[in-house]
N, CA and C of each residue as an Amber inpcrd file, in Angstrom:
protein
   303
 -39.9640000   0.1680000  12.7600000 -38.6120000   0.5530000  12.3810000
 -38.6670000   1.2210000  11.0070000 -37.8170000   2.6080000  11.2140000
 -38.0280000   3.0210000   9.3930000 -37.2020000   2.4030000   8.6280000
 -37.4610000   2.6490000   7.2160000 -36.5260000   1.9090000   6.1410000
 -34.9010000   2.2850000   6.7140000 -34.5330000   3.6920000   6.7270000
 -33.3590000   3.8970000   7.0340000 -32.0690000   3.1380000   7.7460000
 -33.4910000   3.2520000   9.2330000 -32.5140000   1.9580000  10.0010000
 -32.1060000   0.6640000   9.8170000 -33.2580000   0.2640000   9.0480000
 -33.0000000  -1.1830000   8.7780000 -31.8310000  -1.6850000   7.9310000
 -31.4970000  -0.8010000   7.0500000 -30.4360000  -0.7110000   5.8730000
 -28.9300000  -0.7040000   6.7450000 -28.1040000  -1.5120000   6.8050000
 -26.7980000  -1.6690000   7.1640000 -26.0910000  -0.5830000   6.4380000
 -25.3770000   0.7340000   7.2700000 -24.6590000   1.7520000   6.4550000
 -23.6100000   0.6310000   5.2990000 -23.4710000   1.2970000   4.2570000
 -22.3250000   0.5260000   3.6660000 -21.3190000   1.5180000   3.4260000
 -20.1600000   0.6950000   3.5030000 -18.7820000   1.4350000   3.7880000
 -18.0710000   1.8710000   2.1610000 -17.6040000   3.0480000   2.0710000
 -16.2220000   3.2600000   0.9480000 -16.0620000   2.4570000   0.6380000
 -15.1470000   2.0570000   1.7250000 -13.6870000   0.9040000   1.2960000
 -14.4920000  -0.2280000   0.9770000 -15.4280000  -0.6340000   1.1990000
 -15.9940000  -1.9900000   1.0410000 -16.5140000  -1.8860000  -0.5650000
 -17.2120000  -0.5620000  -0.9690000 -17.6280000  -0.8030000  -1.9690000
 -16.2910000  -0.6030000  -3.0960000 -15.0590000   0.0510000  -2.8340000
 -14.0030000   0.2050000  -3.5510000 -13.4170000  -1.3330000  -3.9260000
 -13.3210000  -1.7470000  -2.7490000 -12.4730000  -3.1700000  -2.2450000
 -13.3270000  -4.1480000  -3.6170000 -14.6320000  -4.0830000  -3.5870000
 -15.8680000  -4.5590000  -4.0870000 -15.4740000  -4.7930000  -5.8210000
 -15.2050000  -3.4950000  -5.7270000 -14.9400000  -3.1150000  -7.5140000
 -13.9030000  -3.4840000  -7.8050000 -12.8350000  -3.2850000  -6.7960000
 -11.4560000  -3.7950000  -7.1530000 -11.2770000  -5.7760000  -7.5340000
 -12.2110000  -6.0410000  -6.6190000 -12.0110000  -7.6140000  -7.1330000
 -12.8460000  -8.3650000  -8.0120000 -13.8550000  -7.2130000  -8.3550000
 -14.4750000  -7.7830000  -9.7100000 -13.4560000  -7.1830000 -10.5570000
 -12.9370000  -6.7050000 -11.0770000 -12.0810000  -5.9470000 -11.9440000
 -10.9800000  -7.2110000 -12.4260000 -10.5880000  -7.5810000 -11.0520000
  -9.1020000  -8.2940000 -10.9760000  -9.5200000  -9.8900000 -11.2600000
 -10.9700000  -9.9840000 -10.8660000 -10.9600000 -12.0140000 -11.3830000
 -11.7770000 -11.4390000 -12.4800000 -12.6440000 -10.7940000 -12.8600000
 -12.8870000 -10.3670000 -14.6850000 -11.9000000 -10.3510000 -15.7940000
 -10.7510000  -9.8180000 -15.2530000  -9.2640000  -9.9480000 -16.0090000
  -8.6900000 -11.0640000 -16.2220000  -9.0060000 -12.0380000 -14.6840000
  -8.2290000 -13.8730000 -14.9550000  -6.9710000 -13.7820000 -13.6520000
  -7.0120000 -12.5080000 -13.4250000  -5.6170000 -11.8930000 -12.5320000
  -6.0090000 -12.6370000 -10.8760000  -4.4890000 -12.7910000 -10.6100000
  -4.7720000 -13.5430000  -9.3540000  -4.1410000 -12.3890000  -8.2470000
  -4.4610000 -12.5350000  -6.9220000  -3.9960000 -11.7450000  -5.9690000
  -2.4210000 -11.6450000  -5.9490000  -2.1990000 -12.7490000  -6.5010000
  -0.6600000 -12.6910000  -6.3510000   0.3100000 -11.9260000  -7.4370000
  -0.4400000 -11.7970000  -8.4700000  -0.2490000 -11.5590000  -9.5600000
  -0.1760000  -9.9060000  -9.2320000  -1.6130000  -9.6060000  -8.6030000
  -1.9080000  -8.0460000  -8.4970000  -0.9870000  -7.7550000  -7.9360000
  -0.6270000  -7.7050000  -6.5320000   0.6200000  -7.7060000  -5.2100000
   1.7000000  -7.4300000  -5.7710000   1.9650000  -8.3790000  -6.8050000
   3.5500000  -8.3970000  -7.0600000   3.9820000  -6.8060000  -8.2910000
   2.9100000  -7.0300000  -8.9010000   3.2340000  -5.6850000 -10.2820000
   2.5670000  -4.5340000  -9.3790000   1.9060000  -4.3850000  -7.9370000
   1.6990000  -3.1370000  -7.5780000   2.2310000  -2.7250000  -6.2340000
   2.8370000  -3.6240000  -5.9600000   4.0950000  -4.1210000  -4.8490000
   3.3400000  -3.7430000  -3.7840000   2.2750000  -4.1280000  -3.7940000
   1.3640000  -4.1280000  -1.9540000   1.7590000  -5.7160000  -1.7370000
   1.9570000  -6.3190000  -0.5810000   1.4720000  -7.6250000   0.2300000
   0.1900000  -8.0270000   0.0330000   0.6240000  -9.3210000  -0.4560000
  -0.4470000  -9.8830000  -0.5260000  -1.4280000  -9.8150000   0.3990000
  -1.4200000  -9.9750000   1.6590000  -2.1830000  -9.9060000   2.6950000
  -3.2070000  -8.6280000   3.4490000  -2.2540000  -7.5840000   2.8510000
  -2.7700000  -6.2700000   2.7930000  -3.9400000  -6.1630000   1.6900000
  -3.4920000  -6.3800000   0.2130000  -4.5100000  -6.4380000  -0.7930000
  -6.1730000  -6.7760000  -0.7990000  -5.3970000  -8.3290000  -0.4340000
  -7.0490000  -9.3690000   0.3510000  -7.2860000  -8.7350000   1.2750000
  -7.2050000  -7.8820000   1.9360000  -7.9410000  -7.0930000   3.2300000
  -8.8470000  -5.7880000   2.0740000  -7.5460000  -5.2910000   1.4210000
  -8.5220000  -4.1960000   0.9590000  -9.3270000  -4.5120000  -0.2420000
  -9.3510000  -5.4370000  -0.8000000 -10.2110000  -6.0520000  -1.4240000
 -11.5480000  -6.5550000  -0.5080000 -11.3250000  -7.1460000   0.5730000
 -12.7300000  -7.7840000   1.1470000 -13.3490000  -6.5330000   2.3460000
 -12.6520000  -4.9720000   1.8800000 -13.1580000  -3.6830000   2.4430000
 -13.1090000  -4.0040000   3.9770000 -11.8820000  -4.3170000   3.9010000
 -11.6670000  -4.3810000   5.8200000 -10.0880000  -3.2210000   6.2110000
  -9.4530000  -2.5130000   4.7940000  -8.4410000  -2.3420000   5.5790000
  -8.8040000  -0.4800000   4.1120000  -8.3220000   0.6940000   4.5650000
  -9.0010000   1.7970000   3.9890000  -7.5510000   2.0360000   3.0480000
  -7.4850000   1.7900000   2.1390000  -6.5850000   1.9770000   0.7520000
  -6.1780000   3.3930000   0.8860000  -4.7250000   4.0760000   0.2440000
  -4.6290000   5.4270000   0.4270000  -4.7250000   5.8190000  -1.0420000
  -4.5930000   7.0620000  -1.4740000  -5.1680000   6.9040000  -3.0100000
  -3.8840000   7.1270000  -3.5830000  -2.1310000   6.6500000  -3.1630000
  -1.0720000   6.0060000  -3.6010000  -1.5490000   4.4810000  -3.5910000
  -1.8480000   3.7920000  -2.7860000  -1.8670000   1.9600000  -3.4500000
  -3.0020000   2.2420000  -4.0700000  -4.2480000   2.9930000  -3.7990000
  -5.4890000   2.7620000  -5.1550000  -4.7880000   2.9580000  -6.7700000
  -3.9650000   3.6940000  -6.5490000  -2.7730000   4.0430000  -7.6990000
  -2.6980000   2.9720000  -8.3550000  -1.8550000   2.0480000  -7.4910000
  -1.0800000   1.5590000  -8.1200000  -1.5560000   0.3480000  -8.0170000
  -2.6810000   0.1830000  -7.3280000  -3.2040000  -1.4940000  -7.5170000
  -4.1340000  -1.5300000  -8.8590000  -4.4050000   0.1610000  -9.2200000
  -5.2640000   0.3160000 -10.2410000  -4.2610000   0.2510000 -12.0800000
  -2.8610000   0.7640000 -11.3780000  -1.9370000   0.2910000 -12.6140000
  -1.8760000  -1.1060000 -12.3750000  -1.9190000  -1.5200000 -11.6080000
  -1.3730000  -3.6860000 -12.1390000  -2.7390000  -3.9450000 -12.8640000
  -3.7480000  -3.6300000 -12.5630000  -4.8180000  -3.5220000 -13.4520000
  -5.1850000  -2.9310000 -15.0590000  -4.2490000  -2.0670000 -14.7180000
  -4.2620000  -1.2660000 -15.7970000  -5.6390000  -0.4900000 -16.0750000
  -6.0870000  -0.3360000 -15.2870000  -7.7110000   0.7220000 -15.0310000
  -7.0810000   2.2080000 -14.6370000  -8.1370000   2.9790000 -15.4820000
  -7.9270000   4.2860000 -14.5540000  -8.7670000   4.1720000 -13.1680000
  -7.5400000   4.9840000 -12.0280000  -8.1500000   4.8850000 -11.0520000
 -10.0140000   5.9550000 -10.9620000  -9.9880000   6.9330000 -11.9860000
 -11.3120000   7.4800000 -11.8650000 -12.5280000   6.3630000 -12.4000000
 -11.7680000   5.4150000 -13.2580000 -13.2900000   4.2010000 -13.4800000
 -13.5800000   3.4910000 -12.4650000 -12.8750000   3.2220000 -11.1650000
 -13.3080000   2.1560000 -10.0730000 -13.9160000   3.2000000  -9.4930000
 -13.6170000   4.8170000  -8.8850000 -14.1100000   5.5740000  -8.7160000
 -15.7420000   5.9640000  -8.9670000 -16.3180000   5.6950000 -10.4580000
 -16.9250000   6.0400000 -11.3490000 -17.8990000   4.8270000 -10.5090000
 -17.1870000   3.7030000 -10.9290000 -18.2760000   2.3770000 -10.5310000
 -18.3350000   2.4630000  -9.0590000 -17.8310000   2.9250000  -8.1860000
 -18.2680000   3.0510000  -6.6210000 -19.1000000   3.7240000  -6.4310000
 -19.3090000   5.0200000  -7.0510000 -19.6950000   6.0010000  -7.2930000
 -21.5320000   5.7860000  -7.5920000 -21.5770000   5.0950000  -8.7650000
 -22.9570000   4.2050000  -9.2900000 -23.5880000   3.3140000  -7.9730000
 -22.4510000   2.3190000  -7.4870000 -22.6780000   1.6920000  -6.2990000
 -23.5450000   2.2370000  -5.3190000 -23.0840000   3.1210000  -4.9260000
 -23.5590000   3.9160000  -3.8430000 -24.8420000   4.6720000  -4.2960000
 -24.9550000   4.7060000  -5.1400000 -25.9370000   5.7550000  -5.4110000
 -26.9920000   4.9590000  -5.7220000 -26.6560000   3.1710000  -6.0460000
 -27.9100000   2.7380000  -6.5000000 -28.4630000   2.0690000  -4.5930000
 -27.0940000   2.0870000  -4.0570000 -27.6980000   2.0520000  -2.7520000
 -28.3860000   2.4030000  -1.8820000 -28.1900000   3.6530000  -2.0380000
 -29.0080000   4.8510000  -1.6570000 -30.1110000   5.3140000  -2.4490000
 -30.2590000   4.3470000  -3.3500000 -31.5780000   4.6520000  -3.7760000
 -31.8190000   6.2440000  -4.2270000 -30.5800000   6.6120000  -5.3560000
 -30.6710000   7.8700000  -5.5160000 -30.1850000   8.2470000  -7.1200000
 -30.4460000   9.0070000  -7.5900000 -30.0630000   9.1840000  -8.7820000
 -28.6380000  10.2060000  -8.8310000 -27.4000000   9.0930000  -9.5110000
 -26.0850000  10.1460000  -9.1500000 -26.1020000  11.6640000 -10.2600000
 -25.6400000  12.6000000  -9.7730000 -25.5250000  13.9520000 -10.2410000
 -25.0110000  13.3360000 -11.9240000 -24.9020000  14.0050000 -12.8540000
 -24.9100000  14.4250000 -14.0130000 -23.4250000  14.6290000 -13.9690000
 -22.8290000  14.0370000 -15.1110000 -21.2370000  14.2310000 -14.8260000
 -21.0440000  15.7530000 -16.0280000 -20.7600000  16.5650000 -15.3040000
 -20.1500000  17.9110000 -15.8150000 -18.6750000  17.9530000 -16.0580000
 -18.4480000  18.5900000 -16.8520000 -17.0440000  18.7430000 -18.2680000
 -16.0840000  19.7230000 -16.6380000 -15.2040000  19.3030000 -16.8590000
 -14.0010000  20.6210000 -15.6290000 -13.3460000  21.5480000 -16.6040000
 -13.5490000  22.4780000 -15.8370000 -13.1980000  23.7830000 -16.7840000
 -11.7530000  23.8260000 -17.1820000 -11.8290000  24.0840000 -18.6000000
 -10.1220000  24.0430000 -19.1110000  -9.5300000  25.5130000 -18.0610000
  -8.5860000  25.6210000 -17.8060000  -7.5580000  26.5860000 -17.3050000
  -6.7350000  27.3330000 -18.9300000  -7.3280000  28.4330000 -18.6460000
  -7.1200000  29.9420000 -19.7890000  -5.7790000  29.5410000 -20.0810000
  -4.8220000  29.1720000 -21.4830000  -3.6470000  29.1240000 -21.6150000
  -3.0880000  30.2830000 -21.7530000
């Protein structure tokens, strides 16, 4: 069997979900706590937290304001995730071009 196969694909949402709930018990913050200041259901949250249910990037929004994180740092750390998963070195973060005033 090659290495490839053996490796369980890993999912987005799982590694998003991943970051999102280290973020939220690193803070002291409880699910209920998150839910209520980012007005998702509780039940919905704990799904997309344990990467079973695919977040739209309105609740990544706003589960990322009850946090008070920018949503590009959970981004950033999924981002690392994956790349140390893949056993790959992530691209070089390049500056976005200002727009000519």
């Amino acid at each position: 069997m090659r290495q490839e196969e053996a490796l369980k694909p890993v999912l987005v949402r799982e590694l998003i979900g991943e970051s999102l709930r280290e973020e939220r018990v690193g803070q002291g913050k409880t699910l209920r706590e998150i839910s209520k200041t980012a007005r998702v259901s509780l039940g919905y949250l704990s799904e997309v937290e344990r990467g079973q249910k695919e977040a739209s990037s309105e609740l990544l929004a706003a589960i990322c304001g009850a946090l008070d994180l920018p949503l590009s740092m959970v981004l950033h750390v999924v981002s690392e995730k994956m790349a140390s998963y893949e056993k790959v070195t992530p691209l070089p973060i390049r500056p976005v071009a200002q727009a000519a005033a």
